[in-house]
C-alpha positions as CSV (number, residue, x, y, z in Angstrom):
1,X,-101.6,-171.6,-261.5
2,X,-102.6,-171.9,-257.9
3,X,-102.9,-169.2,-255.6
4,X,-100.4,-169.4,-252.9
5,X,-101.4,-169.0,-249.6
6,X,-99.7,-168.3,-245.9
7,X,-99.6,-170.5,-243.2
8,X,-98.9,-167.6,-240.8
9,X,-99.8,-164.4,-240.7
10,X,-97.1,-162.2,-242.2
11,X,-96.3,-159.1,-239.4
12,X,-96.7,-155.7,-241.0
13,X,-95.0,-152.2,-239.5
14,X,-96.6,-149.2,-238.1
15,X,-94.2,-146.1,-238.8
16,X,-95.0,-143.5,-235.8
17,X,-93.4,-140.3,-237.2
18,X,-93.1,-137.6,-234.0
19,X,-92.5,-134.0,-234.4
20,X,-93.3,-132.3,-231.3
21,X,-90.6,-131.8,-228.5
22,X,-90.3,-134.6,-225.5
23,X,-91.9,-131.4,-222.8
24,X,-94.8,-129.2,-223.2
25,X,-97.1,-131.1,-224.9
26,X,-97.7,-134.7,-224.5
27,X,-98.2,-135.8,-228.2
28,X,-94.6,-137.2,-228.2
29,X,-95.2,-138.8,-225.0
30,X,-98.1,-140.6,-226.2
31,X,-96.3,-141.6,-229.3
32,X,-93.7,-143.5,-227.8
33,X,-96.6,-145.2,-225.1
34,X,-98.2,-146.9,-228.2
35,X,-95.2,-147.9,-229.7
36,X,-94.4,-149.9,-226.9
37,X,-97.7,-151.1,-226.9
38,X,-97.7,-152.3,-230.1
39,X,-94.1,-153.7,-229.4
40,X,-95.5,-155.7,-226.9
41,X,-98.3,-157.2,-229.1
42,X,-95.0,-158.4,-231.0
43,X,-95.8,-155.3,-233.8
44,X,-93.2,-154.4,-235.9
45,X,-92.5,-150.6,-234.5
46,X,-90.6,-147.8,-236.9
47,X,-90.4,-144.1,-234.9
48,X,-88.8,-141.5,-236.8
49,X,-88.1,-138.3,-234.7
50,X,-87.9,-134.9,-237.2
51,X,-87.9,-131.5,-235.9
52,X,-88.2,-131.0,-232.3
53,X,-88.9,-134.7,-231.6
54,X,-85.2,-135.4,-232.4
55,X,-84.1,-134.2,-228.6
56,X,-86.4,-136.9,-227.6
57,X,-83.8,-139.6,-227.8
58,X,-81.2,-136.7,-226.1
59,X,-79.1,-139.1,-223.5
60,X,-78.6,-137.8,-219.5
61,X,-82.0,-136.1,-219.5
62,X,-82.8,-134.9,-216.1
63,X,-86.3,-134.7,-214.9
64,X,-88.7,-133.9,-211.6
65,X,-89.1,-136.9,-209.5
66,X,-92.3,-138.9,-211.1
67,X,-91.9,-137.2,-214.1
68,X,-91.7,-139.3,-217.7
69,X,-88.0,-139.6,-219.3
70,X,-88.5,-139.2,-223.0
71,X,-84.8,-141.1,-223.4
72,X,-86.1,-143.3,-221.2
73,X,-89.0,-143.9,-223.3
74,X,-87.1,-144.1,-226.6
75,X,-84.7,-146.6,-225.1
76,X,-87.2,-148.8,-224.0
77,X,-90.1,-148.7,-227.0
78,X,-88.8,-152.2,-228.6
79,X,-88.8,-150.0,-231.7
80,X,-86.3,-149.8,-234.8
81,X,-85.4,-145.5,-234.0
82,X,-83.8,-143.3,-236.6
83,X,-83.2,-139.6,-235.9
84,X,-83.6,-136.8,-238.9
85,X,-80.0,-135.8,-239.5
86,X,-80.8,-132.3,-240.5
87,X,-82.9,-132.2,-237.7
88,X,-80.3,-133.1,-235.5
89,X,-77.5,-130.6,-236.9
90,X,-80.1,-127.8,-236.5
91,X,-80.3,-128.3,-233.3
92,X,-76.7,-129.5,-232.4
93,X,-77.4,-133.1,-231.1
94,X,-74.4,-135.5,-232.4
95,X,-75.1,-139.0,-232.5
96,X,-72.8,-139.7,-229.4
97,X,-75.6,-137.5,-227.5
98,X,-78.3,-140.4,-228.2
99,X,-79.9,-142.6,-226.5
100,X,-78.8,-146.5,-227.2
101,X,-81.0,-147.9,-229.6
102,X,-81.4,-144.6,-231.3
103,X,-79.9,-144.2,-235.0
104,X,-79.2,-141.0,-237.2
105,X,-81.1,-141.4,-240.2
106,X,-82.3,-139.4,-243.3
107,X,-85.2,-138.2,-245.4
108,X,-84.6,-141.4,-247.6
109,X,-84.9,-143.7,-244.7
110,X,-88.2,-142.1,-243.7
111,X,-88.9,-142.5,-247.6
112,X,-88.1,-145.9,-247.4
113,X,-90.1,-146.6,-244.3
114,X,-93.4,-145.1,-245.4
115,X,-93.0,-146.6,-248.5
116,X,-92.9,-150.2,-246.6
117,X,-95.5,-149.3,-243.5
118,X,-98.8,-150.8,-243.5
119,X,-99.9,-148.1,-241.2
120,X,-97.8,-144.5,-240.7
121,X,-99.1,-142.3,-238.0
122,X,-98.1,-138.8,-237.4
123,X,-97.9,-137.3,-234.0
């Protein structure tokens, strides 16, 4: 039997998995500047906000002048978004509080995801 073989390169997903609020430390931030980065390179993005990361995809967020928007940011990654429902009861954020473009989700969706990812990076 012969081998088949692609006539295209097939695109595999990074899974970027964020866990650190949007403010006070920047590894959220920097989280959602690759993924629109890789987005751009027309990269198949996944971001999965758990814990405190969850309140980056928060809608109406007000910040300084010159300051990042982390809703901003979420809204305009390219990426496929799900939230961690517990996450987001814990800490009272209802999905008509999110961002557009920014999903509930669950453990078995971040399963799922990492099971599929060619790459998962945790920030």
């Amino acid at each position: 039997m012969r081998k088949k073989t692609w006539t295209h390169p097939i695109k595999m997903s990074t899974l970027l998995i964020l866990n650190d609020a949007p403010y006070g430390t920047e590894r959220s931030y920097n989280a959602l500047r690759l993924a629109k980065a890789l987005t751009k390179k027309g990269d198949k993005v996944l971001v999965f906000l758990m814990g405190d990361a969850v309140t980056c995809a928060a809608a109406g967020q007000r910040v300084p002048t010159g300051y990042y928007n982390a809703g901003d940011m979420v809204r305009m990654a390219g990426a496929e978004v799900r939230l961690c429902g517990t996450c987001m009861d814990a800490r009272g954020l209802s999905v008509d509080r999110l961002v557009e473009g920014a999903h509930r989700g669950s453990l078995e969706d971040l399963a799922a995801w990492t099971a599929e990812a060619a790459k998962v990076l945790v920030f």
